[in-house]
Residue, then its C-alpha position, 0 to 999 in steps of 0.5 A: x694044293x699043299x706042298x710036301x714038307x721037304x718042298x717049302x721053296x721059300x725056306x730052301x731059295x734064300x733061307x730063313x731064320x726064328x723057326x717056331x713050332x706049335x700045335x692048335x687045340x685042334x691038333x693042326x701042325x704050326x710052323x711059322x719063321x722068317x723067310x728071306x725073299x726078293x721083291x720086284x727090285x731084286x732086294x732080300x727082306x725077311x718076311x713072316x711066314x706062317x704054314x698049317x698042316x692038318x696031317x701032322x706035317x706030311x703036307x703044308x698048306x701054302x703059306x701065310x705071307x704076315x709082312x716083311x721086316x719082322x724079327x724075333x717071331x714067337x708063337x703061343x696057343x691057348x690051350x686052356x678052356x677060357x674064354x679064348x681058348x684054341x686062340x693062336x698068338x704070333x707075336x715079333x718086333x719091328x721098327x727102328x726101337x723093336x715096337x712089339x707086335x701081335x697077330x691073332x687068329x680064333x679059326x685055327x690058324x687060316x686068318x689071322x688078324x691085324x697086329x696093333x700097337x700103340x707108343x708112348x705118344x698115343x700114336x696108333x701102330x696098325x699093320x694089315x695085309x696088303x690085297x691091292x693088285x698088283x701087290x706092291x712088293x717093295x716094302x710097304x706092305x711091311x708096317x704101315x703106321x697111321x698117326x692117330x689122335x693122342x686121345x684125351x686122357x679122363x680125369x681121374x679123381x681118388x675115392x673111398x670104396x670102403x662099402x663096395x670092397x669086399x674083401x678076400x682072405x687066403x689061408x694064412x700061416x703062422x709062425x708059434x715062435x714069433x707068434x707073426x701070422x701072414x695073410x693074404x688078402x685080396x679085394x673083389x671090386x663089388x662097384x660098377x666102375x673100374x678101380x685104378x692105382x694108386x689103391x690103398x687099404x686103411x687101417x681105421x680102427x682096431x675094435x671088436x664090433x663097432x665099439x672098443x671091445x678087445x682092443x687091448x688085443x690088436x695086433x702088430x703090423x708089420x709091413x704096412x706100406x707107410x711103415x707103421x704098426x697100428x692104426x694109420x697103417x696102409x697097404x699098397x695094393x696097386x701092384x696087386x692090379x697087374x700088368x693092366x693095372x686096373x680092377x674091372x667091376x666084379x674082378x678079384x685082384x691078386x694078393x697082397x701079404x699082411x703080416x702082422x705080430x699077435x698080442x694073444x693069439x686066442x683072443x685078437x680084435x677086428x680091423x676095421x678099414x677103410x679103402x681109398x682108389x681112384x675112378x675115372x669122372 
């Protein structure tokens, strides 16, 4: 049976807090807050509650009770064409130091599953919904935290990939005055591994072919990462991983800008380079 809109009695009773409207790929109204309600002691908690409406909000289905003692709920919906478009994204926090927790749903909002979390001790963080009868309406079904084993960090060795990275190159643009070009360069991790930080791109030699033609002609670096213009100069592609901070096989990294000073702008010789990262053994 579904509510009429003006009838949500857990919004109206106690109040509520951190209303947050969306609308699915699929066009179903999205209402999620936080709702004060008591518990079988008589005691108010605020409680993260989700509603649907596949009318456009005339009427509510009932809603989705996600736990007591969230805050600051956030909700997002991938509306792109990727691979987990149409997912819905609840996101709050919780806990004494607001540890960040998220909620997902790939069915259009009427599941949604566990959030997990895991802190800076390798302590694992799970929540679920508790479906014990009687329910136990006195807080516990708020967060409940498993202690896991702190995993054993792999070893990490450095490595040079130089004939498995396949360089990128954006347009660049270039300045006639200072004759300075910038050019955005990413990698492509053509291994069969995952390429962790630190990473760094080399510079070995400047010479057309594989010989020294030209090289009269290389250019001036500008901001390589160690600060120097010629060969031995590097760049520092770690942040170009992003927030994982990793480059799975057959990914492209974001771009890094080299700039560099020309010599003669018609006639430049080639770099030649080499990378280095580090792999887990």
């Amino acid at each position: 049976m579904r509510e009429p809109a003006s009838s949500l009695a857990e919004q109206t009773e106690l109040g509520g807090a951190d209303p947050q409207v969306a609308f699915s790929a699929r066009g179903t109204a999205l209402f999620a807050a936080l709702v004060f309600v008591r518990d079988a002691r008589g005691g108010t908690h605020a409680a993260l509650h989700f509603h649907r409406s596949e009318d456009g909000g005339l009427t509510w289905a009932p809603a989705a009770d996600l736990g007591y003692s969230y805050d600051h709920d956030q909700m997002v919906v991938d509306q792109t064409v990727g691979t987990h478009a149409g997912r819905i994204y609840v996101g709050a926090v919780y806990g004494s130091v607001d540890t960040v927790g998220v909620f997902r749903s790939d069915d259009d909002a009427r599941q949604f599953q566990p959030a997990l979390a895991v802190n800076k001790d390798g302590v694992l963080g799970i929540t679920w919904f508790d479906t014990r009868k009687p329910a136990l309406n006195d807080g516990s079904k708020a967060v409940d935290r498993t202690a896991a084993k702190k995993p054993s960090q792999p070893t990490r060795i450095e490595t040079e990939l130089s004939e498995r990275i396949e360089f990128i190159f954006d347009p660049a643009s270039y300045d006639m005055a200072t004759r300075e070009v910038a050019l955005p360069v990413r990698i492509r991790n053509s291994t069969k591994q995952t390429i962790l930080p630190p990473v760094r791109v080399e510079v070995v030699e400047f010479g057309s072919g594989k010989g020294n033609v030209d090289r009269e002609f290389a250019p001036q670096v500008l901001n390589a990462s160690n600060g120097k213009a010629g060969v031995g100069a590097w760049f520092d592609f770690s942040p170009a991983l992003g927030t994982r901070q990793r480059l799975e096989p057959g990914d492209v990294s974001g771009p890094i800008v080299w700039r560099m000073r020309l010599a003669e702008p018609t006639r430049t010789s080639d770099l030649h380079l080499r990378v280095f990262t580090q792999v887990e053994q």
